[in-house]
Structures are given as C-alpha cells and as structure tokens.
C-alpha distance (Angstrom), angle and dihedral (degrees) to the residues before:
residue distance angle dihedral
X1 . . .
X2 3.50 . .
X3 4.13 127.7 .
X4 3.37 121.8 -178.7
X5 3.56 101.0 -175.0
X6 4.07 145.6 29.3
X7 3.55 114.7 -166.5
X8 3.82 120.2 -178.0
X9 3.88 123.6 -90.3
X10 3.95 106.3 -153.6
X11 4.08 94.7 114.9
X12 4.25 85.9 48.5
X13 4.05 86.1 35.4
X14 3.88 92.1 56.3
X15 4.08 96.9 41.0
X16 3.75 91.9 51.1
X17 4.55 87.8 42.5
X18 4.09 77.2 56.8
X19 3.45 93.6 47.8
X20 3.53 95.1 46.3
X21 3.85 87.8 49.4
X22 3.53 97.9 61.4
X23 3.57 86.1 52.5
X24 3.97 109.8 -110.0
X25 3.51 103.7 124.4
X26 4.11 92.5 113.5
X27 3.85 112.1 -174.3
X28 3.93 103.5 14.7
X29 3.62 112.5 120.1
X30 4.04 135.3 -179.8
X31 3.51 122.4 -133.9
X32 3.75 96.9 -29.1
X33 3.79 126.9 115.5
X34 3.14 114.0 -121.4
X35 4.35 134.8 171.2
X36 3.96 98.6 -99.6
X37 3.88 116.2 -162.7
X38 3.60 104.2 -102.5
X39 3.76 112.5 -131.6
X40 3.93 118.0 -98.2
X41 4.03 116.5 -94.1
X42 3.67 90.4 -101.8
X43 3.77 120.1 27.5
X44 3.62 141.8 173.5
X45 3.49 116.3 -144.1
X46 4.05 121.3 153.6
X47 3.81 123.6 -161.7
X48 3.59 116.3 -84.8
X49 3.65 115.1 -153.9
X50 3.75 103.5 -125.6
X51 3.92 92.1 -171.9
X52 3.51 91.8 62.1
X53 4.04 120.7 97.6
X54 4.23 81.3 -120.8
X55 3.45 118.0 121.6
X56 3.96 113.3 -133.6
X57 3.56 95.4 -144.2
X58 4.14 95.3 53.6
X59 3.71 90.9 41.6
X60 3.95 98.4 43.4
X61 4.12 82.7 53.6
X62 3.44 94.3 49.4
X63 3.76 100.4 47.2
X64 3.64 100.7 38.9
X65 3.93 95.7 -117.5
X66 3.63 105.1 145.2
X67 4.08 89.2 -177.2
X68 3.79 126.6 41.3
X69 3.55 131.2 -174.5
X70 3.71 105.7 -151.5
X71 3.85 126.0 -138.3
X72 3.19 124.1 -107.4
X73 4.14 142.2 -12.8
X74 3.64 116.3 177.1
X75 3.58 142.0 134.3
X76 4.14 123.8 -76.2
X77 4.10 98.0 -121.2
X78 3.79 137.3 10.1
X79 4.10 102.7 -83.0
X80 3.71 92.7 28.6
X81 3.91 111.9 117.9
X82 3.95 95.4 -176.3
X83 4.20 107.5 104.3
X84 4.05 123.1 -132.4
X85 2.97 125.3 177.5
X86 4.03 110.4 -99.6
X87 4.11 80.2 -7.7
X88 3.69 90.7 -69.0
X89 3.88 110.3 148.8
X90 4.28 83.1 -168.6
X91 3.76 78.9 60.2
X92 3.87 111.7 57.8
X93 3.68 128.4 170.3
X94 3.88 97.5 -92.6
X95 3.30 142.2 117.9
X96 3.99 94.7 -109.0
X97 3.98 79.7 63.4
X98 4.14 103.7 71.4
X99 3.59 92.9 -28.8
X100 3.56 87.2 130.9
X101 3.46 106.7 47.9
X102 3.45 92.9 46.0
X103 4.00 92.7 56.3
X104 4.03 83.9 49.6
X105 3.78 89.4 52.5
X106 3.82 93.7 58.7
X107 3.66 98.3 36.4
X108 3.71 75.4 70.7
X109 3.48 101.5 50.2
X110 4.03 95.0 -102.1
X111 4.42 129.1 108.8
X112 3.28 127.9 -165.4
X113 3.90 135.1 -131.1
X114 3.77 126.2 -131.9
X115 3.79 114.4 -139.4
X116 3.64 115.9 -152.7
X117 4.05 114.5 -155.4
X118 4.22 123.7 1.5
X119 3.48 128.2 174.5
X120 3.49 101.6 -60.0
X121 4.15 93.7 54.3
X122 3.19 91.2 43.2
X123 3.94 101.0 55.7
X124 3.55 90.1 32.6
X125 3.83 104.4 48.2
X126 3.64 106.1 -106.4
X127 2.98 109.9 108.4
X128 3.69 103.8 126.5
X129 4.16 91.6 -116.6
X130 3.43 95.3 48.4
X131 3.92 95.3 38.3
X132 3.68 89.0 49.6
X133 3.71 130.5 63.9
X134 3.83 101.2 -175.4
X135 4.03 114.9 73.6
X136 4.00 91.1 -155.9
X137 3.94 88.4 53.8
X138 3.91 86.3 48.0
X139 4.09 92.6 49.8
X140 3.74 85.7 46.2
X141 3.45 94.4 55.9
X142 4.11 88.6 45.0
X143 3.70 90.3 54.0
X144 3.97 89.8 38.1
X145 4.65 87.7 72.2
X146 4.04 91.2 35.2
X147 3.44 96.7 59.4
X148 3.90 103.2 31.1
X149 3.45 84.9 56.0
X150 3.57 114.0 21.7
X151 4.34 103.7 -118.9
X152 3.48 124.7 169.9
X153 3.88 90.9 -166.7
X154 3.58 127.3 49.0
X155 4.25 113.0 -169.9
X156 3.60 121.0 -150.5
X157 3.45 111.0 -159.9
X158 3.91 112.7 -164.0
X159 4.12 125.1 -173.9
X160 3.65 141.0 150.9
X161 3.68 116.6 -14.3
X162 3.44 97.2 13.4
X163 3.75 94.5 58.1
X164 3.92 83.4 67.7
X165 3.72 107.1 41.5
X166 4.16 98.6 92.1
X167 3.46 92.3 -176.6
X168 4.00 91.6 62.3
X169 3.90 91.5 31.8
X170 4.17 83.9 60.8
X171 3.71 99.6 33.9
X172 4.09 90.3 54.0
X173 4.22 90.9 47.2
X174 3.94 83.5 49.1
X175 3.86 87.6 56.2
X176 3.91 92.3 39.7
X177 4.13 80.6 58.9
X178 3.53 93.9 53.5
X179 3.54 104.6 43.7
X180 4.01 86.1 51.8
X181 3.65 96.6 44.3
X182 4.73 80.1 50.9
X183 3.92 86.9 46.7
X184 3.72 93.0 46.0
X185 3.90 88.5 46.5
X186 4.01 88.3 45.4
X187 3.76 102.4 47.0
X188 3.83 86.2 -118.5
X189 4.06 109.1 148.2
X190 4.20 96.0 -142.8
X191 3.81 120.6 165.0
X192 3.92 118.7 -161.2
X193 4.08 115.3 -138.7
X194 4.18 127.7 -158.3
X195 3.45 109.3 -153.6
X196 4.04 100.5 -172.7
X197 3.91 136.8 161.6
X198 3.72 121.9 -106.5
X199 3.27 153.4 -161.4
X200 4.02 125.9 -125.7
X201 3.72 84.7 -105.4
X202 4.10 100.1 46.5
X203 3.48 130.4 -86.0
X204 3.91 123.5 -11.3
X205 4.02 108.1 -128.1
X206 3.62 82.2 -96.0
X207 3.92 100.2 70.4
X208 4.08 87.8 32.8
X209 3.90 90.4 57.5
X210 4.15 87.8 58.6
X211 3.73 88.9 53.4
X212 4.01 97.9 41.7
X213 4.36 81.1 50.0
X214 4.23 92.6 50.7
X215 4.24 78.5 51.3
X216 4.06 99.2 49.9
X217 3.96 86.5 40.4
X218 3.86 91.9 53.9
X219 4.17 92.2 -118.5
X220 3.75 119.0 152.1
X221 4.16 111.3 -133.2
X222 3.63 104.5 -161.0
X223 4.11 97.2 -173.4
X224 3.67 134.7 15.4
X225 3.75 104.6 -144.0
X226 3.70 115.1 -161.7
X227 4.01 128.1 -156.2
X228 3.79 94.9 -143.2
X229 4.14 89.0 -170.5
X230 4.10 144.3 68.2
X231 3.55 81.2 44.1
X232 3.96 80.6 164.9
X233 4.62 88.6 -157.9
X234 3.99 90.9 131.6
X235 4.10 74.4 -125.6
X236 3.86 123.6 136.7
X237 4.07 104.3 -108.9
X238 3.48 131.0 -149.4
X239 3.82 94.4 -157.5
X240 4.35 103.4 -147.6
X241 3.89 90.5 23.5
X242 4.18 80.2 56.4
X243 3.91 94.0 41.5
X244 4.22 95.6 50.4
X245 4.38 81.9 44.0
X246 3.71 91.3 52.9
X247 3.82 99.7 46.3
X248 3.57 87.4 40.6
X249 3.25 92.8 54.2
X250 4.23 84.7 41.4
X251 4.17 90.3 59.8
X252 3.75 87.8 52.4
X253 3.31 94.2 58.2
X254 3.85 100.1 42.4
X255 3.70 88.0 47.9
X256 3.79 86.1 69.3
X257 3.77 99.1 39.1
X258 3.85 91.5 50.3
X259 4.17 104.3 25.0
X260 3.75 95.3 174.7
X261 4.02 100.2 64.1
X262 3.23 114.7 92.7
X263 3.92 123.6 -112.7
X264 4.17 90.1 -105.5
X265 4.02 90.0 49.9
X266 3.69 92.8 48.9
X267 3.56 84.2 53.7
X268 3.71 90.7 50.6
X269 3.79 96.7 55.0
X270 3.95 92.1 61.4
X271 3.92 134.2 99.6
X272 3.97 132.0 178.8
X273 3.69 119.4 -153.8
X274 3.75 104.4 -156.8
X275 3.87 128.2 -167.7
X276 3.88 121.8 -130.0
X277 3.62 114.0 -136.3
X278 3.81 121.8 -24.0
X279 3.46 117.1 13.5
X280 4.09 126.8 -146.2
X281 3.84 86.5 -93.5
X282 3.86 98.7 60.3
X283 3.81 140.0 -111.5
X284 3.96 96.2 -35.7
X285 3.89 82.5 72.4
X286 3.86 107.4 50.9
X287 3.42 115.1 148.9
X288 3.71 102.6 -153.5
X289 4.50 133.3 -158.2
X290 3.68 89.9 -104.5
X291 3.72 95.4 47.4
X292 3.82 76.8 59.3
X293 3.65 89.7 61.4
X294 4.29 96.8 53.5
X295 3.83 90.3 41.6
X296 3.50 89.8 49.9
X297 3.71 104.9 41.9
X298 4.36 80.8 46.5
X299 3.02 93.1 51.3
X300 3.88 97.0 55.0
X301 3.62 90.7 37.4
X302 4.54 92.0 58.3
X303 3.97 87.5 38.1
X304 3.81 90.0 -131.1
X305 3.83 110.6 170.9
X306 3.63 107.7 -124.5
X307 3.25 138.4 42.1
X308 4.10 123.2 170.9
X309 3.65 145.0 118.6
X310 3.65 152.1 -134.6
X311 3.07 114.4 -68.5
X312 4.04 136.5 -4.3
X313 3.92 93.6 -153.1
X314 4.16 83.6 61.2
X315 3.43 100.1 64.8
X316 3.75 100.3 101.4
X317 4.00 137.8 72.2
X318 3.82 101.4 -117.0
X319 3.81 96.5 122.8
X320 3.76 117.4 38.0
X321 3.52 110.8 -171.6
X322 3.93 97.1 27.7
X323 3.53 122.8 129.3
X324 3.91 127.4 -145.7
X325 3.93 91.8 -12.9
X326 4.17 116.1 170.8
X327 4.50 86.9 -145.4
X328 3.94 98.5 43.1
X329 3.52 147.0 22.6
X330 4.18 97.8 -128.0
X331 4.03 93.2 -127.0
X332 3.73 123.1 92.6
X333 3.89 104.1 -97.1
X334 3.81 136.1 153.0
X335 4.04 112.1 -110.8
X336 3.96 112.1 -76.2
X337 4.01 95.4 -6.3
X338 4.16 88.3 137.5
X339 3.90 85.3 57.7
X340 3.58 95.2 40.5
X341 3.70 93.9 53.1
X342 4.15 94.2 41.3
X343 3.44 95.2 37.0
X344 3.87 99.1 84.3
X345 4.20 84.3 58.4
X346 3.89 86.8 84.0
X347 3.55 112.3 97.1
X348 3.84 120.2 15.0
X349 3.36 104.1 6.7
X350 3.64 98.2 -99.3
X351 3.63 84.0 -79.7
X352 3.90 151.5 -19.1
X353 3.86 119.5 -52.9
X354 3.62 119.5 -96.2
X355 3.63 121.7 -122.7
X356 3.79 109.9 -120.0
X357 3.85 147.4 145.4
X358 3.94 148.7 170.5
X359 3.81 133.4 -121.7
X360 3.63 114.8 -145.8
X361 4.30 132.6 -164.7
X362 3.51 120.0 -144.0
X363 3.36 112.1 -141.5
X364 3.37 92.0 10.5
X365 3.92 90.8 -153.0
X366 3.76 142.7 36.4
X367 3.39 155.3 171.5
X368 4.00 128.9 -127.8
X369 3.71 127.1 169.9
X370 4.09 117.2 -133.7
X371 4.27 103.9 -84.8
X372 4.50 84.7 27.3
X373 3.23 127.6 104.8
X374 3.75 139.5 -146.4
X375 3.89 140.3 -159.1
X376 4.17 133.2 -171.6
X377 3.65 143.7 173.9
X378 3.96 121.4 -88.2
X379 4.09 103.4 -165.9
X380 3.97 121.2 -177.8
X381 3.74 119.2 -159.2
X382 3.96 134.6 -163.6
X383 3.50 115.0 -127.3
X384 3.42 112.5 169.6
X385 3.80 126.9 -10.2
X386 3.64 138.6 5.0
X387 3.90 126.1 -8.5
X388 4.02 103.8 -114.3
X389 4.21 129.8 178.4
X390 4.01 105.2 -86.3
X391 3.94 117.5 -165.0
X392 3.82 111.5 -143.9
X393 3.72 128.7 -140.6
X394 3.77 136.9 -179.1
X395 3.94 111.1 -162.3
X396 3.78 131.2 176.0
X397 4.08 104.6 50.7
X398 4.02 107.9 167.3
X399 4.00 104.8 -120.4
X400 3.90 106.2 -80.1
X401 3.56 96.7 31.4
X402 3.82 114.6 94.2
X403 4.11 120.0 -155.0
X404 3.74 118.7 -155.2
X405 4.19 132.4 179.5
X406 3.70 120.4 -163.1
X407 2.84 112.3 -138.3
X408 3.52 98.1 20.1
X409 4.06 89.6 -155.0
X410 3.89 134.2 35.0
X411 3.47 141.3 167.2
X412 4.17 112.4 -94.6
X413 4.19 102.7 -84.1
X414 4.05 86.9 31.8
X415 3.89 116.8 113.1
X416 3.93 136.3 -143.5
X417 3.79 134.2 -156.4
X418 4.03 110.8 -118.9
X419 3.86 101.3 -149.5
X420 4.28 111.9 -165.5
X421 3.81 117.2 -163.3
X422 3.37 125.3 -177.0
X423 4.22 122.2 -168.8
X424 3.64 117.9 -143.2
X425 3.77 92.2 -103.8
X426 3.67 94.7 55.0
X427 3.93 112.1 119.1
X428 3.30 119.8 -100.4
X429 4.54 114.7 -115.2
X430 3.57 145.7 67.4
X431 3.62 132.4 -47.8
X432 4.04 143.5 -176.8
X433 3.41 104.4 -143.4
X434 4.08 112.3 176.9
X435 3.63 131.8 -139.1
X436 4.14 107.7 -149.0
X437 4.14 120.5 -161.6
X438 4.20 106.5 -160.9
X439 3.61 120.4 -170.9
X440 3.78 146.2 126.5
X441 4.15 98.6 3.1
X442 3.99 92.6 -46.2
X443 3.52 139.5 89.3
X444 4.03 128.9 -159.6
X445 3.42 131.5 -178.9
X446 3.86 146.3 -177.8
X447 4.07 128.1 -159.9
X448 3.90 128.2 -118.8
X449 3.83 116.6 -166.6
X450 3.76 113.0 -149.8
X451 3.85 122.5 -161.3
X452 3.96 120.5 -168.0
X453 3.97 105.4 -164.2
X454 3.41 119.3 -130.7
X455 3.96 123.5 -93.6
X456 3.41 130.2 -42.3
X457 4.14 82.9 6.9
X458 3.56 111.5 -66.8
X459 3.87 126.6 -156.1
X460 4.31 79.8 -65.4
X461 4.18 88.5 69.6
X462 4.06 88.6 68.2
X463 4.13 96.0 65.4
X464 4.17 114.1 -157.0
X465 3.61 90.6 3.9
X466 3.87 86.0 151.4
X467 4.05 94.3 42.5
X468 3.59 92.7 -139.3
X469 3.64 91.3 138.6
X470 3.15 82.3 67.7
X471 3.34 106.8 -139.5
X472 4.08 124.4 84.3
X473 4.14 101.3 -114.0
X474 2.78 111.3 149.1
X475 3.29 96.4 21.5
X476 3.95 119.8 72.1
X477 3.84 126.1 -164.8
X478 4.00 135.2 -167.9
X479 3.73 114.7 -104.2
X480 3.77 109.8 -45.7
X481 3.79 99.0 18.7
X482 4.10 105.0 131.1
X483 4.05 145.8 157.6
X484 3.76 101.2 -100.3
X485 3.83 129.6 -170.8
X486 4.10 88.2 -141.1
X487 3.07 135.7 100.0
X488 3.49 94.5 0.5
X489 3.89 121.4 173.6
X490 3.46 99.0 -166.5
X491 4.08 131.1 26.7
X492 3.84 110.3 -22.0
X493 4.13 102.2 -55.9
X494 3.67 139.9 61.3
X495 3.78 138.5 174.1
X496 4.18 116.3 -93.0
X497 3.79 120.0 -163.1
X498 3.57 120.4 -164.1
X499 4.15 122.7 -153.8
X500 3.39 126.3 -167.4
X501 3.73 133.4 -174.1
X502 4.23 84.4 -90.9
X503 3.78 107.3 36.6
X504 3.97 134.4 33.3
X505 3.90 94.3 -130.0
X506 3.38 95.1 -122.3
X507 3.57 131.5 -172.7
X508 4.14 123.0 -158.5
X509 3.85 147.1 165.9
X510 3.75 123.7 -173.8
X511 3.49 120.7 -135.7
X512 4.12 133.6 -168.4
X513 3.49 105.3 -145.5
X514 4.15 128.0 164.1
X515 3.62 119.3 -58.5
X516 3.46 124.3 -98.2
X517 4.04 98.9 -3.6
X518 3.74 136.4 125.0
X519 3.48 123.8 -98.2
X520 3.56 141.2 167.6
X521 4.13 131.6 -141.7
X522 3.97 105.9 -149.6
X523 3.81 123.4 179.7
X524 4.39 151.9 134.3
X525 3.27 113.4 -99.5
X526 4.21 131.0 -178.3
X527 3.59 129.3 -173.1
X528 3.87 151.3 55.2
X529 3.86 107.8 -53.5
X530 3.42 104.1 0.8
X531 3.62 115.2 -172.1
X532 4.07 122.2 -166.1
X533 3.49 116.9 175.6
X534 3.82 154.4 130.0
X535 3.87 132.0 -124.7
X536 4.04 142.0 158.4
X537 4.03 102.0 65.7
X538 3.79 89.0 14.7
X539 3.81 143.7 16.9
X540 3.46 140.4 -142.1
X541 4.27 137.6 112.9
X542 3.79 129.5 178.6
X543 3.71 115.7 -170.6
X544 4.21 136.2 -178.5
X545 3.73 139.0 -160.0
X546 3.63 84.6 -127.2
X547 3.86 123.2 161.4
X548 3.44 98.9 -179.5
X549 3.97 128.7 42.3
X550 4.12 108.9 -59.2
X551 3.55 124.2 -177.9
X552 3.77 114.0 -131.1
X553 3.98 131.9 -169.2
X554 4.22 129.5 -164.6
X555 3.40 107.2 -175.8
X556 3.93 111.3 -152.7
X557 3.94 149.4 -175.8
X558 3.99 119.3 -143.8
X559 3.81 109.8 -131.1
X560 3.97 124.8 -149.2
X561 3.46 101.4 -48.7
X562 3.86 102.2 35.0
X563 4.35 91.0 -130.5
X564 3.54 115.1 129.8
X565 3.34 132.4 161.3
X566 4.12 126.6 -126.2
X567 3.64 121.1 -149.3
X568 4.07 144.4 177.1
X569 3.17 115.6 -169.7
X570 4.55 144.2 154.8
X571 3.82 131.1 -156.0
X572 3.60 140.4 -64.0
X573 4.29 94.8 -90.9
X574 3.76 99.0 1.0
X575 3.31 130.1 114.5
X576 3.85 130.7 -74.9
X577 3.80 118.8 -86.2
X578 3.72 137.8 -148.7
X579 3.49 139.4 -158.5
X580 4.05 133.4 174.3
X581 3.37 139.2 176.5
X582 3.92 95.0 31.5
X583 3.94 112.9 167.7
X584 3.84 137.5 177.6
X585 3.52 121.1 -143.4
C-alpha cells in the first residue's frame, strides 16, 4: 500500500509514555508468551495509517472497525534490522507506542494487525527482509511486535522492489518459519498474512514466486490478501467485477500450490484489500459505494477471510475528484459508509457458504463429417461448498446426430467423456448443443457447438486446419510438434513439426469421409523436406524444399471405409516444418 509521508511521533510517543505511566496499558506485555485471541474466521479490518497524528482507538470507535491492521513497521535505514513503526526511531515497538489504543481496542471486543513493509519500505529498502541480512535478527524483530503487544496475526505487506529481491523474499519466509516453529513451542496461536498486488487475473509470477518461497522454506501463509486496485493496465476497470476475477484467479493458483485443501479452505485463506473512491492511478479506477455492496455480498457468499481496504483515514467524501489521497476517498460518500457496509463481514461471514460448482467443455467446438464421429472432455469443478452427486445431461442433438455422457453422473470435481456421432443422413450445419451439471438445488451448464460438414466432407471434415484455436486438438504431433504464432501464413497460427535424428515430427488428424470418392488435401507449407500427405484408406504426399510459404496439393480417393489419415511431417535430422491453412475438399 502506498504512504506518502512519515511524520515524527514524539508528541503521540510522550502522551501514550504518560498513559502507560499511570498504568492503563491493559493487555500489552514484553517478552512473555502469552494466549492471544486469535482473530475471528472472517474479519474486517481496514488499514489504519499509523503515520498519521490519528489515534486508532478514537478512529476504530468512530468508524465501526472492530479490527485494524495498522500501517507500517519497518526498520529506520537500509541495513538496520531494529523495527519502527513507519521507520520512525521516535516510534519504537513498545508498549508506550499504541499500547493504549490497542488495550481500548480489545476492551471492545476488536485486535489489531501489524503490517510489516508497504510501499514506502519496499521502494526504499526497509523493509525489515531486505534491510536485514541475518534471518534470526529478522525473527527477533517478528517476535519483538507479537509479544509487546500481544497479536495473533502478523501482515506482511510486499510491493515493488521487494517483490524482486529473492534474497529478502527467502530470508523473510525463513523468519516466518522460525517465529512459527517459537509460537508452536510457546502455545501462542499466530497467523502469518501476504498482502500482495495483483493482476485482474491473480497474481503475476512475481507475487506467486513469494508464496512458492514461504512453501520450499516450510512457512505456513494463513491468508492471501489481494490489493484489487492501481492496477496501472491503461484498461477500463470494473472495480468488484475485477476484485471477484482476481481472487478467482488467486484460488486457482493456490489450489495448485497447496493440492490437498479443499476448494472451501482455499477460499478461506484469501483477503481483498479494496480502495474507496479514486485510486493512485486516477478516475479509470474508482472504486465506488455500490461496488462495496457486490464485493461484500461475494465475499460472504466464497467465505474468504478478509476483507479490508486502503486506508481508514479515506473513508469520507471531503475531496470529490481527488485521486489516491491518504484523508479521502475522491468520490462523494457519507463519513465511514465503506466500514459501515464491510463491517458486518467480521465474525461469521454474514452467513454459511453456499454449495456451488461449474461444468466446463473441452474443446468447446468441433467438427465431424456425416458417418464421423467425435469425443470431448466434460469437467465439473467445486467452487464453494460441499462436493454433492450431479446428474449430467446433453440436450439439443440435431436429428441424426446422437449425444452420449459416460458416466452420466459424478461427484462435483469428477469428469465425463462427451462422445458426438453423427449418421450419414444427418444434415449438414451448426449446432449448440449444451452440456447440463444437476445437483444439490442448482444447475450449471457450459455450451458445445457442433458442425456437420457438408457432403461428401467439405473443407468442414479437416477440423483446425488453420490452428487458430490455437491449440493442436485434434491434431496430435510427435515430441516438439506445437501451435505457433510464427511464421504464420494465414491469421496468427500455423502448424510446427519437429524432426529429430529418430522420428519425422509428424503431425496428423484422421478423418471419416464418404466411401469411395475423390478428394483432395490442399495446404502452405515452409521448410526443408516438407512432407504433406494422406494414408490409411488412401495414399498420397507431395512435399517441397520450400523456405518460404508453398502451396501444396495430394489429390486422393477414399477406399471402403472412407478413414484416412492426414499428416505433416519433415525428415529424420532436418529442420522443423510448418504448415497452415490445410483443407480437404
């Protein structure tokens, strides 16, 4: 998150040191474990701009925000490994320094979250992983802000240059280790938090490389915390159609990194920071009060585990127009109405999950001459909830085309193989066909567009002969045969082949055309020894020497049975091959 600025604390330093003198700081310890509250299973808990002259305590009371996560602790000066907060050395880790509030915020049944990092750390080189080059010095300094005042979370908010410096990305998930393996040993409940950038989509590789380091250095990540905002894309943004995209995108991703959790506890280990208003990029990003509705009402619905955003001192209207401001959010708003409308997010949820899931078709389209047949993937997925018994359906089958599912029933996250027949009399066209998941109160479904070619085959019987699906289906290749995006003849794929000294490379699709009838294979072809050809029912190949794009024809007659088989392929240690645009008619 960003700061802009980091003014000195003595005046707040010495009226919490009085405070603390008269001896009501309740609940901040030194150096002692004690049994911390740990934080409810879904929380809200904004950004509090600890740099600010705000007190936590008045502000938390005033907004409604039970839980804060306060911004930032790190160290003074690159190589320092002592923590401030927001760098501060008038601000030390102690309990003169927000002891106070803090007590106040769990007399009232609230916590608070220490963030480690931001922006301004993080571009600046103090963040305490970077700062620091000894991992003990770093867990010290973890262990330093649990115990003086008594967390049960600990944020680490990572950005800019510290999302590329591996050496402090590994030495901070060392730390992370140790200070679980001390709270472990302690009896101390302690959760670790990522708060990372992202893009619409989930993380970039750069966010998804701190997460894969916590896993090789053996460190638990409780949440994933998202900034859904400055996306910085020059793209038009839909700000809560963006946030449920990104942590979509998010579980995806964690569902490979940690394939034993369940889809509902992946769920449960994500946050989304949102933005109010105007966001540091400008206008195209404004994150408006009824975005806060959808993100909220999502939110509940997926049973992720935090919701907040940047920053508490925001939440109010006094700047319309205003971009990326640290006192107001830039849109016209009524005083705290992001906290009001997140705040009932802490606790339960707002209510229990919801059982749900997707069906999926892959391909999602083919091509089958009359007499042919054709086959695809049905794949159910868990998205929320409990796995329940779906029935599957396919509905809408032209007449002479038969539509079959085995098995015709699975368990959500099974699969099913979509077979597609069509007789000889079927009519030639396109069709929708749809593929229907039933279970549990809900149906889902996903579309599958059939085409029957025309008779006796037709330029339709040879499917993705111009590879602009860009994948190979139905085509498959020896090792190294791909869809590539160069050279292409026409539209932006071709074919490659690759030989080697033991195989040809080749490249083929078989077809079921009419019985005994003439056809003939056209297509471009490039590269030494280029072979184009047909064989099975029929047989025939041209080939060229071509280094540029060469037309090549094989004419053909179907035998019996009207199967042949297509093929592209090079020669045994030449180079690869490509072909596009290939056609039989």
């Amino acid at each position: 998150m960003r700061r802009r600025s980091r003014p000195v604390h003595s005046l707040l330093a010495a009226l919490t040191t009085l405070v603390a003198s008269a001896g009501l700081v309740v609940g901040v310890v030194d150096g002692t474990a004690h049994a911390a509250t740990p934080l409810p299973a879904h929380v809200f808990a904004p950004y509090f701009e600890a740099y600010s002259s705000d007190s936590p305590a008045d502000l938390a009371l005033k907004s409604g925000a039970k839980y804060l996560t306060m911004a930032f602790v790190q160290t003074e000066a690159k190589g320092s490994c002592t923590p401030y907060w927001n760098g501060d050395t008038g601000s030390p880790i102690s309990g003169s320094v927000f002891g106070a509030d803090f007590a106040t915020i769990r007399s009232r049944g609230g916590d608070v979250i220490p963030s480690f990092g931001g922006y301004a750390a993080d571009n600046g080189g103090t963040e305490i992983a970077d700062s620091c080059a000894d991992v003990d010095a770093i867990t010290a300094a973890y262990q330093k802000v649990v115990t003086t005042y008594d967390v049960s979370r600990l944020d680490m908010d990572i950005e800019d240059n510290s999302l590329t410096n591996k050496a402090g990305i590994d030495r901070r998930n060392q730390a992370i280790r140790k200070l679980q393996d001390w709270a472990a040993a302690t009896g101390r409940p302690l959760q670790v938090s990522y708060t990372l950038p992202t893009t619409t989509s989930g993380l970039a590789s750069s966010g998804l490389a701190v997460l894969k380091s916590a896993k090789t250095a053996g460190a638990r990540v409780d949440v994933v915390n998202l900034m859904t905002f400055d996306y910085y894309d020059g793209a038009a943004h839909a700000m809560a159609e963006d946030t449920k995209t990104a942590a979509t995108g998010l579980q995806a991703q964690l569902a490979t990194l940690y394939p034993t959790k369940t889809p509902a506890q992946l769920w449960g280990m994500i946050g989304v920071t949102e933005m109010p208003g105007i966001d540091d990029y400008g206008p195209a990003e404004t994150f408006t009060t009824a975005d806060a509705k959808v993100v909220y009402d999502w939110a509940t619905a997926k049973g992720l585990n935090t919701l907040s955003f940047w920053a508490l001192q925001r939440d109010n209207g006094g700047c319309p127009g205003t971009g990326g401001s640290d006192t107001c959010s830039g849109i016209v708003q009524d005083p705290w109405y992001f906290s009001h409308a997140f705040a009932p997010f802490t606790g339960g949820g707002g209510g229990p999950v919801v059982d749900d899931f997707s069906v999926a078709v892959t391909p999602g389209s083919a091509s089958v001459a009359p007499g042919g047949t054709t086959t695809a993937t049905i794949a159910t997925t868990l998205t929320s909830g409990t796995a329940r018994p779906l029935a599957l359906t396919v509905t809408a089958a032209p007449a002479g085309v038969s539509a079959t599912l085995a098995p015709g029933s699975v368990t959500t996250g099974g699969s099913a193989a979509l077979t597609v027949t069509a007789a000889g009399t079927a009519t030639p066209g396109t069709y929708p066909l749809t593929v229907t998941g039933t279970g549990g109160g809900l149906t889902r479904s996903a579309p599958f567009t059939l085409t029957v070619s025309g008779p006796g085959g037709g330029a339709g019987a040879l499917v993705n002969g111009g590879f602009e699906s860009g994948a190979l289906a139905p085509w498959s290749c020896q090792s190294g045969g791909a869809v590539v995006t160069a050279p292409a003849h026409g539209g932006s794929y071709a074919l490659k082949a690759s030989p080697t000294a033991g195989q040809t490379g080749e490249c083929a699709q078989t077809l079921t055309l009419a019985p005994n009838t003439a056809y003939t294979l056209g297509g471009w072809v490039q590269g030494g020894y280029a072979y184009l050809g047909v064989r099975g029912g029929a047989t025939g190949s041209a080939w060229t020497g071509s280094t540029g794009w060469s037309k090549l024809t094989v004419p053909f007659t179907t035998g019996a049975s009207g199967t042949v088989t297509v093929y592209l392929h090079g020669w045994y240690g030449q180079g690869a091959v490509y072909g596009d645009d290939l056609s039989v008619n």
